[in-house]
LUMLOMI-532415 format. One record per residue (C-alpha): x, y, z; chain; residue in one letter. Coordinates in steps of 0.25 Angstrom, whole numbers, plus 2048, in hexadecimal, padded with zeros to 3 digits. Layout:
N
    c1    c2    c3   kette   rest
     X     Y     Z       A      a
...
***
This chain:
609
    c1    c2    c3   kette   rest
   857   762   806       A      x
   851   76E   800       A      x
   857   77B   7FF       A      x
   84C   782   80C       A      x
   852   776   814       A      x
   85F   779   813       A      x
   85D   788   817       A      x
   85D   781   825       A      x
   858   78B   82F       A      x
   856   797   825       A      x
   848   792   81F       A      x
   840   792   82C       A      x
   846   7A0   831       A      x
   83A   7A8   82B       A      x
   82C   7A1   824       A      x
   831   7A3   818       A      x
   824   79F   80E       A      x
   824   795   806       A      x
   828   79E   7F8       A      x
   833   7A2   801       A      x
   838   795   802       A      x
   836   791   7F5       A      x
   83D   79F   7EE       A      x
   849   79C   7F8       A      x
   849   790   7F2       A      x
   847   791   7E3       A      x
   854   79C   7E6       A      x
   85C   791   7EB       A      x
   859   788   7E0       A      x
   85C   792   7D6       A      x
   869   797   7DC       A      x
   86D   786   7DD       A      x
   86F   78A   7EC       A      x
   86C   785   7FA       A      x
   870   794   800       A      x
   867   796   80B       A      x
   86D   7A5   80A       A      x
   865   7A5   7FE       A      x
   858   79D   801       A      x
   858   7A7   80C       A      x
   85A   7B3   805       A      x
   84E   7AF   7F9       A      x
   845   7AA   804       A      x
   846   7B7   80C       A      x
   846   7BF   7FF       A      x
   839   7B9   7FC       A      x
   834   7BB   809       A      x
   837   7C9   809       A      x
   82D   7CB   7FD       A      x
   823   7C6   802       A      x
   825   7CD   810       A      x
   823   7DA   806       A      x
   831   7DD   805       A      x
   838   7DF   7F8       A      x
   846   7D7   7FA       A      x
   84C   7D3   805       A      x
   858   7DB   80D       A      x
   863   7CF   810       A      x
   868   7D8   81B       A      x
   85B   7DA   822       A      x
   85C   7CA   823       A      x
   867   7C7   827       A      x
   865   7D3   832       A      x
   859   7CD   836       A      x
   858   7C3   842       A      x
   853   7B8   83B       A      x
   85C   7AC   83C       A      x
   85F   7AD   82D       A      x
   86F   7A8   830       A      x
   872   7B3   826       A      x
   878   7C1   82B       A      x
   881   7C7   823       A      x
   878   7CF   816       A      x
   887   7D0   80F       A      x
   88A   7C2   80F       A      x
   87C   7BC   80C       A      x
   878   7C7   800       A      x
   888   7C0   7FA       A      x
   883   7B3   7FB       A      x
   877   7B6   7F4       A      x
   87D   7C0   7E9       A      x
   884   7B2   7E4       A      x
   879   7AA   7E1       A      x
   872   7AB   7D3       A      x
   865   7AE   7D8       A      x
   86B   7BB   7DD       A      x
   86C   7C7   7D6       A      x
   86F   7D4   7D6       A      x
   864   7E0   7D3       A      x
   861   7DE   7C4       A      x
   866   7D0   7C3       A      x
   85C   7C6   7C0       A      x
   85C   7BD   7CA       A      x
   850   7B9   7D5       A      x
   857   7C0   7E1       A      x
   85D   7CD   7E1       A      x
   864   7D3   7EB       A      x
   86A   7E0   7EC       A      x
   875   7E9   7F2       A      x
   86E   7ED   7FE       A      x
   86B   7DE   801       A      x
   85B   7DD   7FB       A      x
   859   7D0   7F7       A      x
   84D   7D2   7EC       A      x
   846   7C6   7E5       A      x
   849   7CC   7D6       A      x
   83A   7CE   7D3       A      x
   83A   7D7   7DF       A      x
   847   7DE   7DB       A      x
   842   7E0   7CE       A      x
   835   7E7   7D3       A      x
   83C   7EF   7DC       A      x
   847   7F4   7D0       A      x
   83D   7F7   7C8       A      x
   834   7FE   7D0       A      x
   841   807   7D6       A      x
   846   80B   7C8       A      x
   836   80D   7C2       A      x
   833   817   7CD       A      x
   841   820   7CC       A      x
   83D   820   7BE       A      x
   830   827   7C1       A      x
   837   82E   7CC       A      x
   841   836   7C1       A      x
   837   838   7B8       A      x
   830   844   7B8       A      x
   820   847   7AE       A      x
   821   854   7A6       A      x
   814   85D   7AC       A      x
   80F   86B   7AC       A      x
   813   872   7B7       A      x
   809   87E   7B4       A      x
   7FD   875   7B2       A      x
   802   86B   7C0       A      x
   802   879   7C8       A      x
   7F6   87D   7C4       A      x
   7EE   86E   7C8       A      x
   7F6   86F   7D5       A      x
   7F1   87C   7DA       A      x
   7E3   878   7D4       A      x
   7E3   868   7DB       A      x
   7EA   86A   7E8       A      x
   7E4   876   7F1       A      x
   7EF   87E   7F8       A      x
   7F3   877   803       A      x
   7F9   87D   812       A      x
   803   887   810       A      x
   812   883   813       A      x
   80B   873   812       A      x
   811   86A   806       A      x
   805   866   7FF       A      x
   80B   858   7FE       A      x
   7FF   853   7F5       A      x
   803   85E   7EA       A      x
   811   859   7EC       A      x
   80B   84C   7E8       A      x
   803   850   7DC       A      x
   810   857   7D6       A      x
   819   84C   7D8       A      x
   80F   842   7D0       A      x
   810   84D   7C4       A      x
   81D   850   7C4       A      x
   823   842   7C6       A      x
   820   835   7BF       A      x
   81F   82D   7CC       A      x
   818   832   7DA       A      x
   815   82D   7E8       A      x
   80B   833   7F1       A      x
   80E   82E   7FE       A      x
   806   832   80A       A      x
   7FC   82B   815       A      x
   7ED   82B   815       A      x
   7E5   839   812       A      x
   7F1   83F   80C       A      x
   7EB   840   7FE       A      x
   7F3   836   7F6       A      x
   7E7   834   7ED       A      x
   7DF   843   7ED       A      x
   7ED   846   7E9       A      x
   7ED   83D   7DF       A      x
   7E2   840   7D8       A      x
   7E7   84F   7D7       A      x
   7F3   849   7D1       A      x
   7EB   842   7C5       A      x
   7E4   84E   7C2       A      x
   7F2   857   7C0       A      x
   7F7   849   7BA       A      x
   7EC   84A   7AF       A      x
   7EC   859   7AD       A      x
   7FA   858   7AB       A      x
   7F8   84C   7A0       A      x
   7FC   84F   792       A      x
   7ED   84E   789       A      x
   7E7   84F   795       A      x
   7E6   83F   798       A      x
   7EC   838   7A3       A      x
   7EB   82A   7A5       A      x
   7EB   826   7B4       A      x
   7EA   819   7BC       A      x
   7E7   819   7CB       A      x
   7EB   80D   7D2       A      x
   7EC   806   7DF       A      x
   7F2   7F8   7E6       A      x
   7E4   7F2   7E9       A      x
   7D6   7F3   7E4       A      x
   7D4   7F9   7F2       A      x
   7DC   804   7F1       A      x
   7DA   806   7E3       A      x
   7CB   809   7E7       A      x
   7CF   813   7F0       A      x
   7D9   819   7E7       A      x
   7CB   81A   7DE       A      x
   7C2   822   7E9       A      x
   7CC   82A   7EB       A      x
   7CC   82E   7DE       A      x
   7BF   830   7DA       A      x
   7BC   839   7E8       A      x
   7C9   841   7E5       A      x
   7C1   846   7D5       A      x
   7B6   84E   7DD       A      x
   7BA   85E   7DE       A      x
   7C5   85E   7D3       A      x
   7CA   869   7CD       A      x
   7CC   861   7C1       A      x
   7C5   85F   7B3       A      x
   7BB   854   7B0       A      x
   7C6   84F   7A6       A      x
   7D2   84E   7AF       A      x
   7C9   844   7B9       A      x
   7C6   83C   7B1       A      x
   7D3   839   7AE       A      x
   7D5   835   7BD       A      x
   7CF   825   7BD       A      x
   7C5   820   7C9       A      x
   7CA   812   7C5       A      x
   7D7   80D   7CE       A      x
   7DD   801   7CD       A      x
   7E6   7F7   7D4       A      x
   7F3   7F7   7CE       A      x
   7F2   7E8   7CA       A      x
   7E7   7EE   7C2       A      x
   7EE   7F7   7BC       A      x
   7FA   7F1   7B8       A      x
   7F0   7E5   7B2       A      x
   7F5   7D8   7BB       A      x
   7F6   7CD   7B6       A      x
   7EE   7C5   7BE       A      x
   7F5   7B8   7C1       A      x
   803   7BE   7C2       A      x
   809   7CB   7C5       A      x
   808   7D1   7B8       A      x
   804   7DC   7B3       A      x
   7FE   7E0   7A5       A      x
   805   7EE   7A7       A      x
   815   7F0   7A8       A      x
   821   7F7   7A2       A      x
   81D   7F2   795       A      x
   80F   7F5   797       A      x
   80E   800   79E       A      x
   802   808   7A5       A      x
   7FA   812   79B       A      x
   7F9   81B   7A8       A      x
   800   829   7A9       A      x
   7FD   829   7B6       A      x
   7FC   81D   7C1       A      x
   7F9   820   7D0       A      x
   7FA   816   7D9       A      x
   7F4   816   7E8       A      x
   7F7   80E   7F4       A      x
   806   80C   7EE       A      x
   80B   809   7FC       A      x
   803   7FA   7F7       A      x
   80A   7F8   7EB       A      x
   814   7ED   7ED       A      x
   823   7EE   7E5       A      x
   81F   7E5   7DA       A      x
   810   7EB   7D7       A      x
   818   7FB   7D8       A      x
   823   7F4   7CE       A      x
   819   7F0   7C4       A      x
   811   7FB   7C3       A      x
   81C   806   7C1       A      x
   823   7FD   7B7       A      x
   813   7FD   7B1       A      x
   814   80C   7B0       A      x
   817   815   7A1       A      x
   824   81D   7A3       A      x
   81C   82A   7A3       A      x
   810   824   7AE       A      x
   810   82C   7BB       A      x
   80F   822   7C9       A      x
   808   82A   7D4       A      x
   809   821   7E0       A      x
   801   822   7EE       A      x
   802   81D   7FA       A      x
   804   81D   809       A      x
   815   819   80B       A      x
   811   815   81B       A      x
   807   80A   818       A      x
   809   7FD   816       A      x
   811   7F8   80A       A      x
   80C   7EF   7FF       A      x
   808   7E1   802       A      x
   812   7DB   7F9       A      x
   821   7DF   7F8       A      x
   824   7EA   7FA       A      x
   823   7FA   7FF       A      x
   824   803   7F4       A      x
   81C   80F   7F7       A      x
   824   80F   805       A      x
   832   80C   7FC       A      x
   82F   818   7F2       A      x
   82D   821   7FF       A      x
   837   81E   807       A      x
   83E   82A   802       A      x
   849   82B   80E       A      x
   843   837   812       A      x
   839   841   813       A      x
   832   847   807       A      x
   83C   84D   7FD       A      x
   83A   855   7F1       A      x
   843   85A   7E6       A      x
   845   869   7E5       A      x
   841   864   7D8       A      x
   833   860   7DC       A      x
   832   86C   7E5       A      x
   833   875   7DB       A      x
   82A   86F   7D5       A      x
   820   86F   7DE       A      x
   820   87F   7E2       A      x
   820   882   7D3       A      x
   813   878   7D2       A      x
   80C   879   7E0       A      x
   814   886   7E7       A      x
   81F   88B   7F0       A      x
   822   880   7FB       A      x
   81A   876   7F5       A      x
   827   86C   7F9       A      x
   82A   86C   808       A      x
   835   864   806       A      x
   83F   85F   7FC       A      x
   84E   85E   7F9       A      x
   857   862   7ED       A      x
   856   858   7DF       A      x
   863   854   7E5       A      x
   85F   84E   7F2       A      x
   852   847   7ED       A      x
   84E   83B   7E7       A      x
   847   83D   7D9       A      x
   83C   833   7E0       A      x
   83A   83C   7EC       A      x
   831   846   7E4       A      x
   828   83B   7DF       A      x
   824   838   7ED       A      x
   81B   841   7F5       A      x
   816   83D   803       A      x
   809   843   807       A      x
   80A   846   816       A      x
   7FC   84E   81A       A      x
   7F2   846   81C       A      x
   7E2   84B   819       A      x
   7DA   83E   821       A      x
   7DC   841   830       A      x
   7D8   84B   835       A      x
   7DF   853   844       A      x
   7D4   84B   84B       A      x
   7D9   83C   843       A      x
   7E5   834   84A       A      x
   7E6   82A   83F       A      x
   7F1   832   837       A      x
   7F7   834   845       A      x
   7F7   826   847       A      x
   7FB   823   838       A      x
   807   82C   839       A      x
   80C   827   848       A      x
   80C   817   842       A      x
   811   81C   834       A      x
   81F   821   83E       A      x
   81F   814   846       A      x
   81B   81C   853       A      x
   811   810   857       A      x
   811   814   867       A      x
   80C   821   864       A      x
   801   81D   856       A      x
   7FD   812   862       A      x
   7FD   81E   86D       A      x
   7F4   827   863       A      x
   7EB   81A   860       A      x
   7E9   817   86E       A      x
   7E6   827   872       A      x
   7D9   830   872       A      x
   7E0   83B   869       A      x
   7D7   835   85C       A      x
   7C9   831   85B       A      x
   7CE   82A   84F       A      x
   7D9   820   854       A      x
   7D6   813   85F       A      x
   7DE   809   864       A      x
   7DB   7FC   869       A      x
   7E5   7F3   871       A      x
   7E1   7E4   86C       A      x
   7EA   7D7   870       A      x
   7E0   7CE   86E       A      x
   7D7   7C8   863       A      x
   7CD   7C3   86F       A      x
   7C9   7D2   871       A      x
   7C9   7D7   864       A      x
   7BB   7D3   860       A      x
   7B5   7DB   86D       A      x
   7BF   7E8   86C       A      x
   7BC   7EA   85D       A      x
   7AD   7E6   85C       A      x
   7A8   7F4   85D       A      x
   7B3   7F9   852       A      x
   7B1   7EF   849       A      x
   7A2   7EE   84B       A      x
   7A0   800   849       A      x
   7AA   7FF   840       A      x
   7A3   7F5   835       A      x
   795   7F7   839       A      x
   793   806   82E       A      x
   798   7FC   824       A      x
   78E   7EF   826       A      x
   781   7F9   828       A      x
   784   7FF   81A       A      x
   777   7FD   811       A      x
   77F   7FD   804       A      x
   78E   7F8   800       A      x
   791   806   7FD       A      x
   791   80B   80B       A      x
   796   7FE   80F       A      x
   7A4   800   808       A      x
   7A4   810   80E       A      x
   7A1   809   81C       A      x
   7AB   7FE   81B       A      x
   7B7   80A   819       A      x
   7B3   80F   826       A      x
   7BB   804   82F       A      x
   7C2   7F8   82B       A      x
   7CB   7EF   834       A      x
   7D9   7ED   830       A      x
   7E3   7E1   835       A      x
   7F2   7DF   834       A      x
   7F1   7D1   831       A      x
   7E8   7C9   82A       A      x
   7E6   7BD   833       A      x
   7E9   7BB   842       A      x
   7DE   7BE   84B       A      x
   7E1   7CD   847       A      x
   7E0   7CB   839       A      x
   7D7   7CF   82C       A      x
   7D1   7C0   82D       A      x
   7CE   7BF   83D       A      x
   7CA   7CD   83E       A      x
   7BF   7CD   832       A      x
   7BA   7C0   839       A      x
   7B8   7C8   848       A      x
   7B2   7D5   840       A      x
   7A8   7CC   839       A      x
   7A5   7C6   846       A      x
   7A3   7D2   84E       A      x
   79B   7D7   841       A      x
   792   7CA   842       A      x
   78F   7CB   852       A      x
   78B   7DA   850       A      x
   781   7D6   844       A      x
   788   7DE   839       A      x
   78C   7D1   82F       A      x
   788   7C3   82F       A      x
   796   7BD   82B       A      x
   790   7AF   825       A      x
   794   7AA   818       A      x
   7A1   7AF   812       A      x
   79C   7BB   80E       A      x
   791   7C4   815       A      x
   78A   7D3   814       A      x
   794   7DC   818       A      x
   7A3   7D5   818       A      x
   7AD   7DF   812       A      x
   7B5   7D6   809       A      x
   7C4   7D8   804       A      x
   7C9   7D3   7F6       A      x
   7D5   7CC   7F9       A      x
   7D9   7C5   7EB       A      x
   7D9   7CE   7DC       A      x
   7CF   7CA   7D4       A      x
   7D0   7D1   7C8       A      x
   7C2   7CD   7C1       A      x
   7BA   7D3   7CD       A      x
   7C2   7DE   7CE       A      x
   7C5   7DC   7DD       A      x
   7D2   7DD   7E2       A      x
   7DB   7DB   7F0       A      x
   7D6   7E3   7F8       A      x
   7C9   7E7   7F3       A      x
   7BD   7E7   7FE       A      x
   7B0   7E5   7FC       A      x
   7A3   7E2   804       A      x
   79A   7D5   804       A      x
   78A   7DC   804       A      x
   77C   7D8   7FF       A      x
   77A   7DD   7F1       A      x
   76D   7E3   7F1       A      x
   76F   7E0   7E0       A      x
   770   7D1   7E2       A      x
   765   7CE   7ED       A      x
   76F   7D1   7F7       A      x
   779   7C6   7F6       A      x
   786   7C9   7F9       A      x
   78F   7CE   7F4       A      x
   79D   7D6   7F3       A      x
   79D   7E4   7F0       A      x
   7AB   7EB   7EB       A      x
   7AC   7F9   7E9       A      x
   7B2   7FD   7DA       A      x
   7BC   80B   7D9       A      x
   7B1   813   7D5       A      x
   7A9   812   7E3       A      x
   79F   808   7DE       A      x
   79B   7FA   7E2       A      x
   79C   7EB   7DC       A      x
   799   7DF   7E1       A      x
   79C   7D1   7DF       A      x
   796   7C3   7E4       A      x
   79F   7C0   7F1       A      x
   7A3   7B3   7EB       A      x
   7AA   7BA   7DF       A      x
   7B4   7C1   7E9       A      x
   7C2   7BF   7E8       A      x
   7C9   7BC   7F4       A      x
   7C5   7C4   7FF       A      x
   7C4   7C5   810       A      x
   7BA   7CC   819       A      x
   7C0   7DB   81A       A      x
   7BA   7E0   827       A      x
   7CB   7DF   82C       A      x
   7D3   7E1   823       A      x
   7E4   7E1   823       A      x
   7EB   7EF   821       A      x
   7F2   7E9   816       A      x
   7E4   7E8   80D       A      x
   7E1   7F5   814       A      x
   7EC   7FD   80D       A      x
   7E1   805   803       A      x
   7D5   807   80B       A      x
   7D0   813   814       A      x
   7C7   810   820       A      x
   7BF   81B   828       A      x
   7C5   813   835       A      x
   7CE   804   835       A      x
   7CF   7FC   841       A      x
   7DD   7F5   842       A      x
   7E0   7E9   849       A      x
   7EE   7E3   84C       A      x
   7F1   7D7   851       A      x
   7F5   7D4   85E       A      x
   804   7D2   85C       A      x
   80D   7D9   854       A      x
   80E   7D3   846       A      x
   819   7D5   83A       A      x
   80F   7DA   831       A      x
   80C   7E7   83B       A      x
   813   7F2   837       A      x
   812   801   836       A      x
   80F   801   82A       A      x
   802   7F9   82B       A      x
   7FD   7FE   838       A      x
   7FE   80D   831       A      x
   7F6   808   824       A      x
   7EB   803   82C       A      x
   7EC   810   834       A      x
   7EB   817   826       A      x
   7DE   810   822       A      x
   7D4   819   82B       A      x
   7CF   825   828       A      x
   7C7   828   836       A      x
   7CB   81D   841       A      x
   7D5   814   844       A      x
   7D5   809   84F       A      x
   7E1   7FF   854       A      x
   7DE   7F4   85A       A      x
   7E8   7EA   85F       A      x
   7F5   7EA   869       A      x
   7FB   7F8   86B       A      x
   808   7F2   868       A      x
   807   7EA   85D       A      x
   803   7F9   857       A      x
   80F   7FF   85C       A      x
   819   7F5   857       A      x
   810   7F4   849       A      x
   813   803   846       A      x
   822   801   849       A      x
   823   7F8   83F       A      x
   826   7FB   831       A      x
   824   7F4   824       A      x
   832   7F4   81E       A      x
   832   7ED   811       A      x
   83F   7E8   80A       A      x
   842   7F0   7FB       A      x
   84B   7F7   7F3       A      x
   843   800   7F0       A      x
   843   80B   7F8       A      x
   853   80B   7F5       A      x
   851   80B   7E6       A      x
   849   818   7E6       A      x
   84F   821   7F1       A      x
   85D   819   7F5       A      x
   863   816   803       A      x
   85D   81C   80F       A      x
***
């Protein structure tokens, strides 16, 4: 009999995978034991990971209503702490588990250690600048502002100078990366020699394209030198690329023993950096290298394990400053700069190197997105579904939907207007600015209400209305999206691209990608990595892009994987208009629902709650 066998009824309580079963097992061997306490424990604990959790909480099991025949968290976490493949934190061993009944593998453990103790570090120390020389690029970089209104972007810009590790939190249109750029520019003028050597990074090509627009439309109207820009690169990067993968492993060329030549490293999108991508690349930076993070703490997490962004926010409470800080900021930026802040003794040294950015520039009086954002961001689905369904905005619609049958005939005329601007263009550069006008986003990927089923209907309704002729693998007009790295074409996860006649090669086909600095490439169809038809496209490969106006679709039954987290990012995509399609209520419960990943550390930089 082997050891799964003789867990009896434990093995078939969840689908535990495959590596599931075979790391509960490889446990048991090495232990010499037939525990089932134990094949359970190693076979959830794997689970958990790759359910996006960090470790595994023992008494959230045994709370549960599984049928694990295991309910009391003290007596399991005993029987485990006496097997040799169980240690304590810092003991080398291939399960940790903890005082507070986290049950790590020790990999995960050691990325979560590490990363806790690397960012505390930053957190305490604190760049030597020129105050006189910072007052004088603040008042000349950032117009005055409302009076008696915290200017939260300045905030921002004198936390990255006077700290060696920042966050810039805040939703879509707060400025995250105009305030960045202002940053880079007090960054280099406050550089010793005048030289300052920046990377600017993000978690996909996608996103690092953006990253990269953003940039090069924030140099125009500077009151800068020539010098000082050009010390701002165009160029952003993945930060696989940056750290130099390995390909074939996980790797990387850059570590603690060969660090990053950067004095600066910025990293956008953070909220989709998973633990052990966040782990490497601080451990990847010099000890005098400042990290500016930016991201949106409400959007989804990272698709691996996993929320750290999230777990650095989560603060316990409203933003706090040290009086420290605040003086500071009125001897840099004026009187009142600080709304609110609390005395050195009462604050967390981490809590000055987060500031949240809370006013948004996108919508307007006359927009309800941010209205809708904000009412699904609190869990209040009834009301986001009441203001959806209402005439207050020309900009939000909601369509009840129960049934795929009349899908097709209720989203014809969406789908049709909304593609058409973007299969009339005459060349592929206004074919890639039509194709950001609209984009269709799914939870799933397949289902009837999935990526996959959707893009087929699109194509169809397309097809009948004469604007493709989907026949071969590829044809004029298919947007493509890269779902595989391929390091040699310089295409990565992620990345979209367009299938067109090039009017350069007797109008084969072919697929054209834009580059960081705007321009076009193209390669034979047949050299693409993997890749799927991108008409629909989940809210997970989303995460990075803007759209003028998206069109979501849920399915028809709620799911695990709807959460309020994914409904607000797919939300936060548009610009101009949203529309909802599917059941009212499966909307309501969706934005109920939060995301609430497993870790340690959020109570390794802050503490209890």
């Amino acid at each position: 009999m082997n050891r799964e066998e003789g867990m009896g009824p434990v093995a078939e309580i969840m689908p535990f995978s495959d590596m599931d079963r075979h790391f509960a097992a490889f446990m048991c061997r090495l232990a010499s034991s037939d525990d089932k306490e134990l094949w359970l424990a190693a076979a959830l604990a794997s689970q958990a990971v790759s359910n996006g959790n960090v470790c595994l909480d023992l008494t959230d099991v045994c709370q549960s209503a599984a049928g694990y025949e295991i309910d009391d968290p003290a007596a399991w976490s005993a029987r485990l702490r006496e097997l040799p493949v169980v240690g304590a934190p810092g003991d080398f061993t291939p399960l940790v588990l903890d005082s507070a009944n986290r049950l790590y593998l020790h990999r995960y453990w050691s990325y979560e250690s590490d990363l806790a103790r690397a960012l505390l570090r930053l957190a305490d120390n604190k760049p030597v600048f020129d105050r006189e020389l910072l007052r004088e690029g603040m008042s000349r970089l950032f117009p005055e502002g409302n009076a008696g209104e915290t200017d939260w972007q300045q905030l921002a810009a004198l936390a990255c100078v006077s700290r060696q590790i920042t966050v810039i939190a805040g939703g879509p249109g707060t400025g995250k990366t105009s305030t960045v750029f202002r940053v880079l520019i007090l960054l280099i003028e406050q550089a010793t020699a005048g030289k300052c050597h920046i990377a600017l990074a993000a978690p996909t090509g996608k996103a690092a394209g953006r990253l990269g627009e953003s940039i090069i439309s924030a140099r125009s109207g500077m009151p800068v030198s020539e010098h000082v820009l050009q010390q701002i690169p165009n160029q952003v990067t993945t930060i696989h690329r940056l750290l130099g993968h390995v390909p074939g492993s996980s790797r990387f060329r850059y570590n603690r023993d060969n660090p990053l030549p950067f004095d600066v490293v910025v990293v956008d999108e953070a909220s989709m950096v998973s633990l052990p991508l966040m782990a490497k690349l601080v451990d990847a930076l010099r000890d005098t290298t400042r990290l500016i993070l930016l991201g949106d703490r409400d959007q989804l997490a990272s698709v691996e394990a996993g929320a750290v962004l999230g777990d650095i926010c989560n603060t316990g409470s409203s933003q706090r400053l040290s009086k420290a800080f605040r003086d500071l900021a009125e001897e840099v930026i004026g009187p009142g700069a600080a709304i609110e802040y609390a005395d050195d003794a009462d604050v967390h040294h981490l809590n000055d190197s987060i500031i949240v950015l809370r006013k948004s520039y996108r919508f307007g009086a006359d927009s309800g997105i941010g209205e809708l954002g904000r009412l699904v961001n609190e869990g209040n689905g009834a009301a986001a579904l009441e203001l959806l369904s209402g005439q207050k905005y020309a900009d939000l619609l909601f369509r009840e939907n129960t049934g795929m049958e009349k899908l097709q005939e209720a989203l014809a005329v969406t789908i049709t207007d909304g593609f058409r601007p973007y299969l009339m263009a005459k060349t592929a550069e206004s074919a890639f600015a039509s194709l950001a006008d609209f984009r269709i986003l799914c939870a799933l990927r397949q289902g009837p209400f999935g990526t996959e089923a959707v893009n087929r209907l699109v194509a169809k309704i397309l097809a009948e209305k004469g604007l493709i002729r989907p026949h071969g693998r590829w044809y004029a007009g298919q947007p493509v999206m890269v779902t595989r790295n391929d390091y040699n074409l310089r295409l990565f996860n992620g990345d979209i691209g367009i299938i067109l006649p090039d009017p350069a090669a007797d109008n084969e086909l072919r697929a054209f990608f834009t580059t960081t600095d705007g321009s076009l490439r193209s390669i034979l169809p047949l050299r693409l990595p993997e890749h799927e038809t991108a008409f629909a496209m989940t809210v997970h490969k989303s995460q990075g892009s803007e759209f003028s106006r998206i069109l979501l679709l849920l399915p028809d039954r709620h799911s695990e994987v709807l959460t309020r987290e994914l409904i607000y990012t797919a939300l936060t995509r548009a610009k101009t208009g949203v529309e909802v399609c599917g059941p009212g209520d499966v909307f309501v419960k969706s934005s109920a629902r939060r995301t609430l990943r497993k870790s340690g550390l959020r109570e390794a930089l802050w503490g209890k709650l």
